[in-house]
N, C-alpha and C positions, 0 to 999 in steps of 0.2 A: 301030668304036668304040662302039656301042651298049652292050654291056657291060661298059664302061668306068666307072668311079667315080674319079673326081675329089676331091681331099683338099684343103679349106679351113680351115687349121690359125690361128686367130684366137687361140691360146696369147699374144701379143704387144697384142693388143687387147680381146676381152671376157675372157679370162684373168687379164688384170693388172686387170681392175676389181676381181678377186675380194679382200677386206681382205688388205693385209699383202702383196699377191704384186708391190708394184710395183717395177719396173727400175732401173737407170742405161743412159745409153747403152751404153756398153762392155759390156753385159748384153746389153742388148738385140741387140746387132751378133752380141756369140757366139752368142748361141740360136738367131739368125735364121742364122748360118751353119750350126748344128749341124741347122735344118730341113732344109735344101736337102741333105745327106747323108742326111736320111730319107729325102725325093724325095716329100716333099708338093709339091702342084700349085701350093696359093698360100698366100701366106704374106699376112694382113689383119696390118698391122704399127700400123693405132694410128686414133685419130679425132683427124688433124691440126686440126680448128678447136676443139679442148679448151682446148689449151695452148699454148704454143711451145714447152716441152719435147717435149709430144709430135709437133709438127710437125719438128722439129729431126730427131727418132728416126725417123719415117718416113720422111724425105726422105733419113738415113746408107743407111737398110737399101733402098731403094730404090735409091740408088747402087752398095752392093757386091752387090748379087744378081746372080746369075747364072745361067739357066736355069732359071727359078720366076718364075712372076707377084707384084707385090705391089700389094696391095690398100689403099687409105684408104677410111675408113668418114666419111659425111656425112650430114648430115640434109636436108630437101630443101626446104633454102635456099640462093639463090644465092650468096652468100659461104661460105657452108661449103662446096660444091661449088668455087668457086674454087681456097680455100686448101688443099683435098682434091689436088687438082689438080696445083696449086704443087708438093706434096710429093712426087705419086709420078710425076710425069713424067721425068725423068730415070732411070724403071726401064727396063731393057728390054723389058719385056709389063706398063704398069700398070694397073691396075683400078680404076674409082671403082665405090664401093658405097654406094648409098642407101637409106636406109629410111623406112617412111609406114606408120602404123597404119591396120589397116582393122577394127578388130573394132567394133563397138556403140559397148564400154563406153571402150573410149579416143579415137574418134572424138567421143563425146560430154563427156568427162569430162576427157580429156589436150588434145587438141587444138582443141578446142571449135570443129569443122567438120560441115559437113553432109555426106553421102557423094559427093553431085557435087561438093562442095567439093574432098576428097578423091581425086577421080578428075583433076581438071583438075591437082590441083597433084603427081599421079604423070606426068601427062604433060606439064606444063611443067618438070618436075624432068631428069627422063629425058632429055627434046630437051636440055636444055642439057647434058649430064654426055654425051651422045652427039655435042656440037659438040668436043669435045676428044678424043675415043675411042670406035671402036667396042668397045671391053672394059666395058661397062656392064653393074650386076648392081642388082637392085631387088628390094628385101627387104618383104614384106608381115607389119610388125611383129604380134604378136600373130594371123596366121594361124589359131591353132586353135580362138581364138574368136570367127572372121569368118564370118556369112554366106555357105555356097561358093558361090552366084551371084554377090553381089556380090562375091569374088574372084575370080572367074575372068573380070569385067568391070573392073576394075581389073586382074589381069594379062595381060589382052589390048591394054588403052591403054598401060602400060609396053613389052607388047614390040613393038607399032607404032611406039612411039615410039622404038626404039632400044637396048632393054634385051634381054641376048643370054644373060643367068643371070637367072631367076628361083627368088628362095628363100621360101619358106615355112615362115616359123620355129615351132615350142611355144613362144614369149619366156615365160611362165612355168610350163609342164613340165606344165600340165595336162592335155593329150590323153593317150590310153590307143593304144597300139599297133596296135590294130585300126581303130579309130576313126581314127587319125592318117593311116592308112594308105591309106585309105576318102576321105579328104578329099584326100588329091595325086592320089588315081586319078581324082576327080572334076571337079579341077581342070584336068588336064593332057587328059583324055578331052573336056572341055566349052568349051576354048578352045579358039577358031575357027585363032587362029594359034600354038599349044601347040610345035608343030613346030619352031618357029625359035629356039627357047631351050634352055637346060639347065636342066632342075627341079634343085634344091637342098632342102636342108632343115638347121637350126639347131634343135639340141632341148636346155632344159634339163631340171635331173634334179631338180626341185623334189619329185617323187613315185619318185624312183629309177629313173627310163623313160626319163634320153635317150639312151641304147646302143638299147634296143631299137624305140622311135619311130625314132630312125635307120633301123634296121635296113629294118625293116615299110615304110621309104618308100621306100628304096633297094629291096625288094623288088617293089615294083608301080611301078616307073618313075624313082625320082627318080634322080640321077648326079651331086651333090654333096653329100658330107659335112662340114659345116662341124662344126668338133671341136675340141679342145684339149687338150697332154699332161697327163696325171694328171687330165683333168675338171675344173680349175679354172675358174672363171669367176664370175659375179655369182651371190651364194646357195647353193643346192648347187649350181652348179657347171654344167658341157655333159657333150655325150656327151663319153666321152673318146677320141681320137684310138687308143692302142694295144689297144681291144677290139672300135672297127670294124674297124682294119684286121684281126684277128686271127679275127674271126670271121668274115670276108669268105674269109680266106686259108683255116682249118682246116676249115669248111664252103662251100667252093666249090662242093661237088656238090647243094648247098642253091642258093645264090643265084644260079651260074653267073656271078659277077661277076667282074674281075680290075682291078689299081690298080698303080700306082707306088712304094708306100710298099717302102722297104728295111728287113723286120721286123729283120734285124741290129742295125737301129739304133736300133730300140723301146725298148730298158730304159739307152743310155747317155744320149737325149734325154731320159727321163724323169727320170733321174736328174741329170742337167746342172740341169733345171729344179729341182729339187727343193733342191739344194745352193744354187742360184743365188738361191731365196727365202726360202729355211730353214728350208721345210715340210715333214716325211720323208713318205717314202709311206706309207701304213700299213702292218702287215705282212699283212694279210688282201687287199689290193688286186688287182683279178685280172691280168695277169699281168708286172705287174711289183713286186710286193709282195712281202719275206722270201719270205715262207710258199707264195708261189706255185705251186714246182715243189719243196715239202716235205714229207716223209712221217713221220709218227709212227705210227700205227696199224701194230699188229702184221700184220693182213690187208692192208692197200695195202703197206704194206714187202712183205711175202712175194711179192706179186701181181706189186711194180715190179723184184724180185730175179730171179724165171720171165720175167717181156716185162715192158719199160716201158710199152708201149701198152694195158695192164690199166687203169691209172692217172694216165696223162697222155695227154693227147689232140693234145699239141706239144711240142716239144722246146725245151727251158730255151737252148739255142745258137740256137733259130730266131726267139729277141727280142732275143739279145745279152748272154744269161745264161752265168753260167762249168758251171753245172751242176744235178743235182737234187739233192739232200740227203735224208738216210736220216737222220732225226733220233731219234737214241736216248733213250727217255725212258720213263717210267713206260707206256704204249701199245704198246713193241716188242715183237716176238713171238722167239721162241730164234733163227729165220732172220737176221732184220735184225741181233741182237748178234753171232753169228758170225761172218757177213759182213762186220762193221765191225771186229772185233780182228783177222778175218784181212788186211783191207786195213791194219792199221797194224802186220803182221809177227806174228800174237801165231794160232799154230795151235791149239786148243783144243780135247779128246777130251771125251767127252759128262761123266764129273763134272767137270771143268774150268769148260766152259762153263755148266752149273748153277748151281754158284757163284758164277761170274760174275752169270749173266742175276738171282739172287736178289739182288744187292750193286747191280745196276744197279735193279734195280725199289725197293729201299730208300732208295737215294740219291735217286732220279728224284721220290718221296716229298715229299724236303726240298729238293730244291734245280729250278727252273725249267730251268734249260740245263744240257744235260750236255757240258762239253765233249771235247774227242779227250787233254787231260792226265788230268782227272779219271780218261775210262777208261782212262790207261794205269796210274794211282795203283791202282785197283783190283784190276787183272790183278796187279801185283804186291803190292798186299795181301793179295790172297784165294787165287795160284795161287802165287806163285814167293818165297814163304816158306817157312821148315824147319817141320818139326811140331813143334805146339805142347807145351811141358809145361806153361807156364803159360798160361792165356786165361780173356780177358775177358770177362766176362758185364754189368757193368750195373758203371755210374758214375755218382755224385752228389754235384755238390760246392755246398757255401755260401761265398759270400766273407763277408768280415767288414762289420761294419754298424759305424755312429756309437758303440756301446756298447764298441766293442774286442774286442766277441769276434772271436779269431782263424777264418781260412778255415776248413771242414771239410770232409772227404772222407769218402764213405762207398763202398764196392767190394766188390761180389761177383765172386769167380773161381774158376775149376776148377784145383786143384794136384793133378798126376798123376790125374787123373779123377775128383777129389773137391770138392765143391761146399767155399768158404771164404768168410767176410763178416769183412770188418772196418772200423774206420773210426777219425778222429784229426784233430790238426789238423796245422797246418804254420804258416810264415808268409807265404804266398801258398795261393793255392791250387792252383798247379802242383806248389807244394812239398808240400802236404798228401795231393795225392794219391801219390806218389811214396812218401814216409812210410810211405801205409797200404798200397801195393801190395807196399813191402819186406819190413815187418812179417808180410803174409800168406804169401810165400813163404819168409819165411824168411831172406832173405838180405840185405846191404846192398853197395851199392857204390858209389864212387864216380863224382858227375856230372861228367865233363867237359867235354863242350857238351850245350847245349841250343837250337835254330835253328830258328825258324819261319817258314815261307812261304807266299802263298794263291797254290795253283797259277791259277789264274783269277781274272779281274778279277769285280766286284760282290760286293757285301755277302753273297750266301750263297757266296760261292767256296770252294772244299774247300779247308782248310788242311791240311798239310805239316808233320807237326811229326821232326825227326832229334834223336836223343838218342845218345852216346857216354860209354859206363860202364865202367869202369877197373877192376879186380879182381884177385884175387891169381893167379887163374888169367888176366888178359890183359887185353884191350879190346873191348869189339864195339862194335857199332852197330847203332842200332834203328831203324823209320821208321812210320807213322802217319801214316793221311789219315783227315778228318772233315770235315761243315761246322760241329762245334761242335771249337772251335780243344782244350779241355780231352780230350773223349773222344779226340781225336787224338794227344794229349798223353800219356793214359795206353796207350796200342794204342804208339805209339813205345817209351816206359819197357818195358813187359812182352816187345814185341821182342827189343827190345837182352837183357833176362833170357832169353830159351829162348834168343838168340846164344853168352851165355855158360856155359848150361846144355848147350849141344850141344860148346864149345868142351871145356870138360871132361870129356867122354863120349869125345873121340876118342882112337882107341888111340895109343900112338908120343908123344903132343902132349910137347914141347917146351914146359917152364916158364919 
């Protein structure tokens, strides 16, 4: 069991100090079940002498646990250590956890004790929290800016006294990795009785380090990760629970470590929490963020298309994810747009998919998200249309202002392979355009529908425009996608025209 790492998931106590992320019970019960399917070791459910809410909440989850230790956090005072007590006795493996500053500045400034002060009330703390349990764990607050002789004389009298986890927290995220690292090797090498405990460590990420101070302590000795899902906690935050375990699991032949955590169940915890306090993950978060297991770039597309292992270094299924995504967007290279019209049916020979990959790099332009409608709108705009007689080259319309002047349209198009400009008003401006598109071809017919749709949801979503035009030669139907709803508008009308310009061209045709 040496290489064993130990998971102290405190998501339920210094988690919910973080603003805004606090619980109800019935929260608190679910999460704390949704842990114990991670197969975290121990579950720190709350500092019972806060509140009675919160002793209320430790003592439920303390109750339904099952096979997971739970923990009360107390300060090392004897009624807090009582009513710590009170709460998680009725768990099956409970743990009281105390903590006692040892650094300088809050011995002198917080606590206003002298350092033997200090030492007598870790070890009169300890014996009493060890008359009720041998599951004693003693937290040397502010660790990283304590003296390491005089810790490692303070955590020699805790663990004489009865204390069987000893942790050594960053409480505010200042140590540097190397340096943090340097400090438990020195600790746990220089205690006479080192042996009889489990080093721990608690890091926040006030400097964006407590993943990897974790890491660096867990690498020279320490065997508990006290962590939290998504990194929440007091300020920025702790290390976060699913990038130790994940770097522990993907570089094992680094650390040589191995833990209990069930990565399956990495991204529905986090996402439980997430829902549960109403804070999303971001989508850059590593690895259970959007964009985690996403690819845009035309080179990582091509790389993850030849081996996934080019470009991801874990698999999106091995946190609980549904998959990786090929994200089509202004970035893709001709590989990645093939591959994505051939996965939604659509086979495409080399000018085909040019026209595509040019229609997709214009869009990608104007609009953020491309979705799988968007590119089916395209493939049929751009492939699976008749030839043109009539096309579109540039649209510009004015609505009308406070003065009455009516909408105006202005249009350039190619008739029979000749450039045409015209322009006019209407009384809208769908209308105007239509008008001046008639006029330039030549023909007029009548509008029978006109129906617009945004194939996708937000404010730049491709709209959808179908038009139905009625003639003496018949009916067609025209269709038209844009994110500007007008240019849509007019690619629809001019449609529905080469419809009925080809309608007439057929031999045999029935009037």
């Amino acid at each position: 069991m040496r290489n064993r790492v130990y998971f102290f998931d405190t998501t339920l106590r210094d988690g919910e100090q973080s603003p805004g992320a606090t619980m109800n019970l019935q929260e608190k019960l679910a999460l704390a079940r949704q842990l114990e399917k991670l197969g975290v070791d121990v579950i720190e459910a709350g500092f019972p002498a806060s509140s009675a809410g919160d002793f209320e909440s430790v003592k439920a989850i303390a109750a339904q646990a099952r096979g997971v230790q739970v923990a009360g956090l107390a300060r090392t005072i004897k009624a807090d250590i009582d009513r710590c007590w009170e709460a998680v006795k009725c768990a099956e493996n409970p743990r009281l956890h105390i903590f006692l500053a040892t650094s300088p500045l809050h011995m002198e400034y917080k606590l206003r004790k002298s350092p033997e002060e200090v030492v007598a009330i870790a070890e009169a703390s300890v014996r009493h929290c060890a008359s009720y349990t041998d599951n004693v764990e003693f937290s040397a607050e502010d660790a990283s800016r304590s003296d390491a002789d005089f810790l490692c004389r303070v955590v020699e009298t805790a663990i004489r006294a009865g204390a069987r986890v000893i942790n050594l927290p960053d409480t505010v995220g200042y140590a540097q990795p190397d340096e943090f690292a340097a400090l438990v090797r020195y600790v746990m090498e220089n205690t006479p009785n080192a042996d009889k405990a489990i080093f721990g460590v608690h890091c926040h990420n006030d400097l964006g380090l407590g993943v990897a101070n974790t890491l660096a302590a867990l690498k020279v000795g320490a065997r508990q990760a006290e962590v939290t899902l998504n990194g929440i906690g007091e300020r920025a935050g702790n290390a976060s629970l699913e990038e130790v375990a994940m770097a522990l699991s993907v570089r094992k032949d680094y650390y040589g470590l191995t833990h209990n955590i069930v990565t399956e169940q990495i991204y529905p915890s986090c996402r439980m929490l997430s829902m549960t306090i109403g804070r999303p993950i971001p989508g850059h978060k590593a690895i259970v963020g959007e964009n985690a297991f996403a690819h845009e770039s035309g080179v990582h597309q091509d790389g993850m298309l030849k081996h996934r292992e080019t470009y991801e270094i874990m698999t999106p299924e091995s946190v609980g994810r549904a998959g990786s995504k090929l994200v089509i967007g202004k970035h893709s290279g001709r590989n990645a747009v093939r591959n994505k019209f051939e996965s939604m049916g659509f086979k495409l020979n080399e000018t085909e998919l040019n026209l595509v990959f040019e229609a997709v790099k214009s869009l990608a332009d104007r609009k953020k998200n491309l979705h799988d409608d968007d590119l089916m709108a395209l493939v049929h705009e751009e492939i699976y249309r008749m030839p043109d007689r009539y096309r579109l080259r540039h649209v510009s319309v004015q609505s009308s202002d406070a003065d009455g002047v009516p909408p105006t349209a202005a249009v350039i198009m190619d008739v029979d392979g000749k450039e045409k400009r015209g322009a006019g008003f209407g009384a809208g401006p769908v209308d105007a355009l239509f008008n001046v598109i008639a006029d330039i071809v030549g023909r007029k017919a009548d509008l029978e529908q006109y129906a617009v749709n945004a194939i996708t949801g937000g404010t730049d979503a491709l709209g959808e425009v179908t038009v139905r035009l009625r003639s003496e030669s018949g009916a067609s139907v025209g269709r038209g996608a844009h994110p500007d709803i007008l240019v849509a508008s007019a690619r629809a009308y001019v449609n529905a025209l080469n419809s009925l310009a080809k309608l007439e061209s057929e031999p045999n045709r029935e009037k």
